[in-house]
KEGU-591531 format. One record per residue: residue in three letters; x, y, z of N, C-alpha, C, CB in turn. Coordinates in pm, whole numbers, plus 50000, padded with zeros to 5 digits. Glycine has a CB too. Example, Ala and Ser with C-alpha at 12.3 -4.5 7.8 and 13.67 -1.06 7.14 Angstrom:
ALA513194943150780512304955050780513204967050780511314955350905SER512854977550708513674989450714512905000350787514084994050572
This chain:
UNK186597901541368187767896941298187847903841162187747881541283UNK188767906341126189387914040994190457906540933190027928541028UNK189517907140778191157906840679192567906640682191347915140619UNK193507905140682194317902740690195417912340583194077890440692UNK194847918440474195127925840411194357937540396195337920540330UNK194507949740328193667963740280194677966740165193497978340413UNK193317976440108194097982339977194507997540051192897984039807UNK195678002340033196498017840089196718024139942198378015440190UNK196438037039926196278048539826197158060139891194608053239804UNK198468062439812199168068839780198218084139763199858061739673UNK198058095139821197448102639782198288113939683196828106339891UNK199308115139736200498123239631200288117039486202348119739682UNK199808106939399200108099139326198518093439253201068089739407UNK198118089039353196768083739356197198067639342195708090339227UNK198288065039368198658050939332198358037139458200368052439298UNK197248026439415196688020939506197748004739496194898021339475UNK198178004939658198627989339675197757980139748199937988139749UNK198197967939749197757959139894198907959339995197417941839864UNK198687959840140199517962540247199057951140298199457975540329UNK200067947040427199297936540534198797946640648200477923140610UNK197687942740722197127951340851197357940440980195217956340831UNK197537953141068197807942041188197077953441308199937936541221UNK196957952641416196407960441531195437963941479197077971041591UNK194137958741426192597971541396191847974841522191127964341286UNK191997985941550191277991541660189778000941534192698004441782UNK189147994441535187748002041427187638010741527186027992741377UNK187788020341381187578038841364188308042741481185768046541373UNK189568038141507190188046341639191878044741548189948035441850UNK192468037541503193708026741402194038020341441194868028841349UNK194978017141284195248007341262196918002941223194318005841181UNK198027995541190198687995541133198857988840997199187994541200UNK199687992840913199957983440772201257986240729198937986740639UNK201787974340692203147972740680202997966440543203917964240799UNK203917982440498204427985440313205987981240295204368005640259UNK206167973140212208077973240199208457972640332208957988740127UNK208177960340396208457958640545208647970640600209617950640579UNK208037979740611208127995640715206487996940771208608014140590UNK205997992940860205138001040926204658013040964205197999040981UNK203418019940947203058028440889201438027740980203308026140725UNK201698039141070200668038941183199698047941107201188044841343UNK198118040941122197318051141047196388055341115196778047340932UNK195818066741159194628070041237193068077941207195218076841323UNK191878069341253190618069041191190558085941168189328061241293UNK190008094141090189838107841040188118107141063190498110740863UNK187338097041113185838100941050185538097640943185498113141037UNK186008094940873185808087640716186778074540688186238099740584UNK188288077440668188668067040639189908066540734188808065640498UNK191078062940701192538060040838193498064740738193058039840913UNK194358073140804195248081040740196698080940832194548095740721UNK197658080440735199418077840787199928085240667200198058540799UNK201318086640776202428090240719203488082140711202768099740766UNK204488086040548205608080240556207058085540508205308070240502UNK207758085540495208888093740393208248101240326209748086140292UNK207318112240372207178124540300205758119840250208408128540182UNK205188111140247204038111240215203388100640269203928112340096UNK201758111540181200578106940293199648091840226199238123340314UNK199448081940281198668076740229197048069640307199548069140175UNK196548063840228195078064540323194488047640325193638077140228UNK193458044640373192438033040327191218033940403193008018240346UNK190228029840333189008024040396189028012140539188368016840269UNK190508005940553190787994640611190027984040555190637995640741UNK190877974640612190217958340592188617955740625191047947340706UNK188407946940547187007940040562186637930040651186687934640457UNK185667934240730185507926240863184937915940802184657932140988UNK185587904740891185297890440800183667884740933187427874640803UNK182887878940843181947876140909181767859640953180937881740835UNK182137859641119181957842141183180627838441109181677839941392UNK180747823841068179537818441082178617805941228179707812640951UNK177547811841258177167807941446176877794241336175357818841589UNK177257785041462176357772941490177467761241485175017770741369UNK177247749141501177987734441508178387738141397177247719141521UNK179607727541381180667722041280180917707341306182087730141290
């Protein structure tokens, strides 16, 4: 399970937002939806990379959230 959000970096710019993520396929992609537009990103070996109106932006993706085992 994953976050629900990631931080996305503008690389033209260097300018970093928060996006929402939805579909994480780890290290294969992912999607994140900027200014309601979706924005398909795909694993590079390092980090997940998309395109949009002319530019490129990137992320580490979301942080896998960790279950905790046992009764409740």
């Amino acid at each position: 399970m994953y976050e629900k959000t990631t931080i996305i970096t503008n690389t033209r710019n260097n300018q970093s937002v928060e996006a929402e993520v939805d579909n994480v396929r780890e290290q294969e992609s992912l999607n994140v939806f900027l200014a309601n537009t979706k924005i398909h990103m795909r694993w590079n070996g390092k980090i997940y990379v998309g395109n949009m109106a002319g530019m490129e932006f990137t992320t580490p993706g979301p942080k896998e959230i960790k279950k905790l085992r046992g009764r409740y």
